[in-house]
C-alpha positions in Angstrom: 206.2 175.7 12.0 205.6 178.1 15.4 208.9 178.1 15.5 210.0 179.1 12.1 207.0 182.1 12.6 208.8 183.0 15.9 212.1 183.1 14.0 210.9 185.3 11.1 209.1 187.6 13.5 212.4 187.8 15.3 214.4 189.0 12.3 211.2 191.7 11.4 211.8 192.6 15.0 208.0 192.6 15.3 208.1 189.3 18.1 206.5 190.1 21.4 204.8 188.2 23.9 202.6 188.9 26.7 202.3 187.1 30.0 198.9 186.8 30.6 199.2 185.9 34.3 201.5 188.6 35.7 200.8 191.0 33.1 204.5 191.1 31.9 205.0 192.0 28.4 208.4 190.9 26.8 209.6 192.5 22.8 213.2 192.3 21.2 215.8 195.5 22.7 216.8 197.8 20.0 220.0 195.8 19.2 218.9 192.4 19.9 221.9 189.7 20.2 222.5 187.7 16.7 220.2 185.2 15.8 222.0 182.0 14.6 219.4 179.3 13.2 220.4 175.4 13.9 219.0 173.1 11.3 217.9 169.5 13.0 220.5 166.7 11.9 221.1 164.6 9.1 219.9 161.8 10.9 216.3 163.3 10.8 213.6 162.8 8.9 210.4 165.2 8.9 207.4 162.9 8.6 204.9 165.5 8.3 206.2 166.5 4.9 206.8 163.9 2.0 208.6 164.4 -1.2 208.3 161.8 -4.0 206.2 159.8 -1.1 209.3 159.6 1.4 209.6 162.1 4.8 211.6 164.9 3.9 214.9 165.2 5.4 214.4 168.1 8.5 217.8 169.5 7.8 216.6 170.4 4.3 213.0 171.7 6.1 214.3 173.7 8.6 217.2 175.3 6.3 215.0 176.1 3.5 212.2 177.8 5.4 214.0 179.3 7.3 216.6 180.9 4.7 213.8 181.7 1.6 211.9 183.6 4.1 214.4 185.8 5.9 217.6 186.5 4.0 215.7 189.5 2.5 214.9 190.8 5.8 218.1 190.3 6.8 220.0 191.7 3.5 217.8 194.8 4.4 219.7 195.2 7.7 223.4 194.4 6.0 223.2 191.1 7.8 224.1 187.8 6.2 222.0 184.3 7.0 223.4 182.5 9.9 223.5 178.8 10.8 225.0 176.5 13.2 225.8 173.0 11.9 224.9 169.7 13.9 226.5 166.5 14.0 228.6 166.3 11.0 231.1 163.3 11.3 233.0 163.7 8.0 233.9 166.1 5.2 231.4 164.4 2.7 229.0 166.1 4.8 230.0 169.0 5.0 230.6 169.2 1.1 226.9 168.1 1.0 226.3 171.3 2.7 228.3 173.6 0.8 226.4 172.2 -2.1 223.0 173.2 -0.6 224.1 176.8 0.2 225.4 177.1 -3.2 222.4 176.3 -4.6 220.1 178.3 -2.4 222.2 181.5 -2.7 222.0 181.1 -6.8 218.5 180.3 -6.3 217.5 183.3 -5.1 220.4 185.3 -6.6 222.2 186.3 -3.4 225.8 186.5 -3.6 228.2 184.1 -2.3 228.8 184.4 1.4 225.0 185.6 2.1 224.8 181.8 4.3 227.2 181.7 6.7 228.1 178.4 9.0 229.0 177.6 12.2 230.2 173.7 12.5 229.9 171.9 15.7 232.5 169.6 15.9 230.4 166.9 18.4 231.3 163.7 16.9 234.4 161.6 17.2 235.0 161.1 13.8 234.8 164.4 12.6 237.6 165.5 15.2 240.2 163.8 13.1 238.3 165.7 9.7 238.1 169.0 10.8 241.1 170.1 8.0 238.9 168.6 5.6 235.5 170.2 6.9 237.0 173.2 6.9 238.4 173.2 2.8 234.6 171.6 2.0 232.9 174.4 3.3 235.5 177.0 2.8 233.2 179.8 1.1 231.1 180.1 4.3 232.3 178.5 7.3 233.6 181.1 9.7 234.8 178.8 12.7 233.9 175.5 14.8 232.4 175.1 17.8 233.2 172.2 20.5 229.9 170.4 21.5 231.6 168.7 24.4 228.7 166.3 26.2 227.4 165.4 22.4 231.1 164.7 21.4 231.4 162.5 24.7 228.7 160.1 23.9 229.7 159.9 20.5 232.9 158.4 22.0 231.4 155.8 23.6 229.2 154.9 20.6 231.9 154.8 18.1 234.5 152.7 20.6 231.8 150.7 21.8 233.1 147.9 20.9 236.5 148.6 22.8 237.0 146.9 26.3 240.1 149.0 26.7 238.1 152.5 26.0 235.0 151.9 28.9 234.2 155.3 29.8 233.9 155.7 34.0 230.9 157.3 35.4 230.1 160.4 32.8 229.4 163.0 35.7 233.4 162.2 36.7 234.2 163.5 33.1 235.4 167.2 32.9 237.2 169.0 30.4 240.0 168.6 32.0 240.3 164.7 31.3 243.5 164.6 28.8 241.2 162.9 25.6 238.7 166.2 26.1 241.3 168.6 26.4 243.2 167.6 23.4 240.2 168.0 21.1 239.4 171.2 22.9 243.4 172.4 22.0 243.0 170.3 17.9 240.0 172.3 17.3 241.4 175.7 18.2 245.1 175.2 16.9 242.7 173.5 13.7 241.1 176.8 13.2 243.4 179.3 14.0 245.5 177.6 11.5 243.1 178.6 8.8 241.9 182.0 9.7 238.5 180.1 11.0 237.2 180.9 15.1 237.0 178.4 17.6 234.1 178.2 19.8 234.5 177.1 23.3 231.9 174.5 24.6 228.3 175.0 26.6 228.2 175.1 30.8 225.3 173.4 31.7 224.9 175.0 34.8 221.9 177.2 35.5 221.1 180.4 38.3 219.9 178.8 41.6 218.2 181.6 44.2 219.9 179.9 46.8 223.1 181.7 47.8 225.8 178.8 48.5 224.3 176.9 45.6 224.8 180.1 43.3 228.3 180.8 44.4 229.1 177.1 43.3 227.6 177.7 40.1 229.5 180.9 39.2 233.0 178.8 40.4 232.2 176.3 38.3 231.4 178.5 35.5 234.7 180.7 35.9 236.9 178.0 36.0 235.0 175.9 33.4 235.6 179.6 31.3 238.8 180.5 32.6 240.1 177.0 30.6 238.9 177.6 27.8 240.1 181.1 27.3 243.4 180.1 28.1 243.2 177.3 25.9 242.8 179.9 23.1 239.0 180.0 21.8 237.9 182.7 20.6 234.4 182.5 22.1 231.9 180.2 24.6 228.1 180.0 25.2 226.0 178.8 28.6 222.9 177.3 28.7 220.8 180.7 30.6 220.9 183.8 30.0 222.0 185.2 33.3 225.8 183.6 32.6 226.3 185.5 29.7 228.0 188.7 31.4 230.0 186.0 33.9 231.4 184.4 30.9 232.0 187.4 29.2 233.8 188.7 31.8 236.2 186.0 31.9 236.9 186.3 28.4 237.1 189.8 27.9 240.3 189.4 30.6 242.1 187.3 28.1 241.2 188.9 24.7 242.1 192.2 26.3 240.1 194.6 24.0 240.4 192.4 20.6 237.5 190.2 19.7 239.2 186.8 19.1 242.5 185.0 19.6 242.8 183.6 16.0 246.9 184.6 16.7 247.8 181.9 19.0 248.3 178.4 18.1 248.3 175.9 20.9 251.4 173.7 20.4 251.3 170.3 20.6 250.3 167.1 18.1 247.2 166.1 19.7 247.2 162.7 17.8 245.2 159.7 17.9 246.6 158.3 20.9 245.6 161.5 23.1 242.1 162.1 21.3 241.7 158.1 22.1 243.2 157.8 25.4 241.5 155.8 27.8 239.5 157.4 31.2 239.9 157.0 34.4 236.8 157.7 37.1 234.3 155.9 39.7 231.6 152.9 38.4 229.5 153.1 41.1 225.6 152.6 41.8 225.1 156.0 42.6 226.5 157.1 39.0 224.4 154.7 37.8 221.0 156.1 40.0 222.0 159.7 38.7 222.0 158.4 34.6 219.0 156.6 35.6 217.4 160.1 37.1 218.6 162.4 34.0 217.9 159.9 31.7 214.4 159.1 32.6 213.5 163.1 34.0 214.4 164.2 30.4 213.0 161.0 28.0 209.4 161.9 30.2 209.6 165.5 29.5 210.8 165.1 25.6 207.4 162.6 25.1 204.9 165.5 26.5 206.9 167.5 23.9 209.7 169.5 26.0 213.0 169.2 24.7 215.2 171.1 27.4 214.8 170.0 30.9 216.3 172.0 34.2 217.6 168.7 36.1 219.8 169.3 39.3 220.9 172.7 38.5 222.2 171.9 35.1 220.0 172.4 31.7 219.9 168.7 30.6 219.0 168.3 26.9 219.3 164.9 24.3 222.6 164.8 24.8 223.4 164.7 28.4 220.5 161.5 28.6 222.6 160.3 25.8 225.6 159.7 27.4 223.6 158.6 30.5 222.0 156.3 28.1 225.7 155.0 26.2 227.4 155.0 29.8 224.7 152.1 31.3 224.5 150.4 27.8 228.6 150.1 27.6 228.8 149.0 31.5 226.3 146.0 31.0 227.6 144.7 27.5 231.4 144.5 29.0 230.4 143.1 32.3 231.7 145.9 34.2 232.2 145.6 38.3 231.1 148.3 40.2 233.8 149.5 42.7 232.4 148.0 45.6 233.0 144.8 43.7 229.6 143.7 42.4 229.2 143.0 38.9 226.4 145.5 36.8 224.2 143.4 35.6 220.9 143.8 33.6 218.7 142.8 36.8 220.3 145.0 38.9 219.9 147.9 36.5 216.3 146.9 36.3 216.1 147.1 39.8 217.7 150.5 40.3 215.6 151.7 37.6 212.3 150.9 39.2 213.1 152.4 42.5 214.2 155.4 41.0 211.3 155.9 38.4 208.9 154.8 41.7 210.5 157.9 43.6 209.9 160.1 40.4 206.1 159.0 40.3 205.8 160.3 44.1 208.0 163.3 43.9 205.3 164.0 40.6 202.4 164.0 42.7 199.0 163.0 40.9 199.9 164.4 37.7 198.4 162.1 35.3 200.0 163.5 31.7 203.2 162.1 33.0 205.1 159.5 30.8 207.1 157.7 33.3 206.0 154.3 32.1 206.6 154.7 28.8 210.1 157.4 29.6 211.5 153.9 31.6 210.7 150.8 29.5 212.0 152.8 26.1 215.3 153.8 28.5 215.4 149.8 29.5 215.3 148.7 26.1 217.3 151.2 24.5 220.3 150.5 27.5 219.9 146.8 27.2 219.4 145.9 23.6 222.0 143.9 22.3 222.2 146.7 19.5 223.2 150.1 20.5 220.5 152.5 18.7 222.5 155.4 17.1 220.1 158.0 18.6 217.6 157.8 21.1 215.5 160.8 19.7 214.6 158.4 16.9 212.7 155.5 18.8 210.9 158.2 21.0 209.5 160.2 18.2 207.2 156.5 17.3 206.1 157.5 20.7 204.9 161.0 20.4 200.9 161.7 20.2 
C-alpha cells in the first residue's frame, strides 16, 4: 500500500523525501522520466485481501489501485496509463488481460487506448506465442520486452525433464549463446513485423568506486548494448541509474537521430530447433558455490523483506536466485559430473552449502535479524525436492513475519 501512495504521489508530482541523516532532500525534476507500473504475476495471490473468502489475485490488486487512482491525474497531463506485463506464457493470458483493460477503461469511461502495455516475453512458452500475444492485446500493447535471466530459468523449468537440454553453469550463459540470441532476434523481427517495439533485456551490472572494477562494468555494459542495438531493438534498461546515459549512448549511435528501429527485420527463421538448442559451458564446484552465494545472499534478504539485493557487482533480484535455484535442482536430478569428474550429488551440495552459508554468518558479523537458517534449509529443500516448485517466491512468502 506505501507503495501504491508512493506511486500516486509520483504521478501528482508532489513525492519528496528527506534524508534525515545527511540532510539531503530528494523531489521529482520538472520532467521526470515515465513512470511505467508492473503489476505482480498471475501466479500471485494477495492474502491480505479476500474476495468471496479467497486471496485476491495481486495482479488484479496492484492494476486496479493503481489505474482507478491515477489515470485522472495522468489524463490531466495528456498522458495515458502505463503498465509492463510479467510472466505471460500464452496468448489466453494475454486475452485475459485485454479483457481487464477493457473493462476498466469502460468502467470509468476512458477511451480505448487510455491503458497501455508493455509485455515481457520471460517465459519459454510464450516465445513461440508472441504472434498470438500480440493479436490478443492488439488495442494496447505497444511492443515486448526480452526478460533474459527470467526467460533462462524458465528454460530449465519447462525442459526439466530433458537430459539432452542440461543447462551448464548459468554465470557461463551470455546473450551471445545461439538459443538466447535467437529469441533476442524472434522477438524483435516478431514485433517489427507488426508495428510493435522491441525492448532489449536488463544489464545487471551496477557502478563500483573502484576504478579497474568500473571500467569492467562499462565494457561489459557497452558490448552487452552494442548487441543488442545491432540486433535491432528499439530500446534497453539497466538495473542503476548511473548506466542510463552509457546505454543511451550506445543506442543513440545506431538509431542515429530516430527513436526506434521498427524498419529493420532481422532475417532468419529462428525455429524451434535454435530457440531449443542445447548449451554448452563448465559444471563445476565453484559454479555451484557462486548459485549457492546468490541464492542464499538474496532468499535472506527477500525474508527480512528486501526484494533487490547488490550481490558481486550485479543487482540480483528473484530471478537470478531462480536460475541458481533451477541450475542445482537440474544438476542433482540427472546425476550430472562435475568436470573434474566427480559426480554432484545431494550430500555434496549439502556440504558446499553449509560452508558457504557458515562464511556468510561470519562475513554478517553479530547481526542477529539475519535469516540464514531459515534462507538455506528452504534453498535445500526447494533444490532437492523431488518436485521442482514453479516459483520459489511462493514457499518463502509462508515464511514472512
Amino acid at each position: 500500500m506505501n507503495g501504491q501512495i508512493n506511486m500516486r504521489d509520483a504521478n501528482l508530482g508532489t513525492i519528496s523525501y528527506h534524508e534525515p541523516a545527511n540532510g539531503k532532500h530528494y523531489q521529482l525534476v520538472d520532467k521526470p522520466a515515465t513512470l511505467i507500473h508492473r503489476p505482480r504475476g498471475l501466479h500471485l495471490k494477495e492474502a491480505h485481501i479476500l474476495f468471496d473468502g479467497h486471496p485476491m489475485p495481486a495482479s488484479l490488486m496492484d492494476f486496479g489501485l493503481y489505474f482507478f487512482h491515477n489515470y485522472q491525474s495522468r489524463k490531466e497531463r495528456g498522458q495515458g496509463v502505463y503498465f509492463y506485463l510479467p510472466k505471460l506464457e500464452s496468448m489466453e493470458e494475454a486475452a485475459w488481460w485485454e479483457s481487464v483493460f477493457d473493462f476498466s477503461e469502460n468502467y470509468v469511461g476512458a477511451e480505448t487506448g487510455t491503458i497501455r502495455a508493455t509485455v515481457l516475453i520471460e517465459t519459454l512458452p510464450a516465445v513461440f506465442q508472441m504472434e498470438e500475444i500480440l493479436y490478443a492485446m492488439r488495442k494496447h500493447i505497444v511492443g515486448m520486452n526480452c526478460g533474459r535471466w527470467d526467460y533462462i530459468f524458465s528454460y530449465i523449468k519447462t525442459l526439466k525433464n530433458h537430459t539432452d537440454r542440461i543447462l551448464p553453469d548459468r554465470h557461463a550463459i551470455g546473450m551471445d549463446q545461439p538459443f538466447l540470441e535467437a529469441y533476442s532476434k524472434r522477438l524483435i523481427q516478431t514485433c517489427h513485423r507488426r508495428g510493435a517495439l522491441a525492448i532489449g533485456g536488463m544489464s545487471a551490472f551496477i557502478p563500483s568506486k573502484d576504478p579497474e572494477e568500473m571500467a569492467r562494468v562499462t565494457q561489459k555494459v557497452i558490448e552487452d548494448k552494442r548487441r543488442e542495438a545491432t540486433n535491432g531493438h528499439d530500446g534497453t534498461w539497466v538495473a542503476h541509474p548511473h548506466l542510463v546515459s552509457l546505454a543511451r549512448t550506445i543506442f543513440d549511435e545506431y538509431l542515429a537521430g530516430a527513436t526506434n528501429q521498427r524498419h529493420f527485420i532481422p532475417d532468419g527463421s529462428f525455429n524451434s530447433e535454435v530457440l531449443l538448442r542445447p548449451s554448452q559451458g563448465p559444471k563445476d564446484e565453484a559454479g555451484v558455490r557462486k548459485n549457492i552465494r546468490i541464492a542464499v545472499l538474496y532468499m535472506e534478504a527477500w525474508l527480512r523483506g528486501i526484494g533487490c539485493v547488490p550481490i558481486y557487482g550485479l543487482m540480483e533480484d528473484a530471478a537470478t536466485a531462480e536460475i541458481s535455484r533451477a541450475n542445482i535442482w537440474q544438476w542433482l536430478k540427472h546425476e550430472v559430473s562435475l568436470d573434474d569428474g566427480r559426480p554432484f550429488t545431494a550430500a555434496l551440495f549439502r556440504q558446499w552449502l553449509d560452508e558457504e552459508v557458515k562464511d556468510m554468518k561470519t562475513s554478517a558479523g553479530a547481526d542477529g535479524n539475519r535469516k540464514f537458517d531459515q534462507a538455506s534449509e528452504l534453498f535445500f529443500t526447494l533444490s532437492t525436492d523431488a518436485h521442482f516448485a514453479d516459483f520459489l517466491t511462493i514457499p518463502c512468502y509462508a515464511k514472512l513475519e
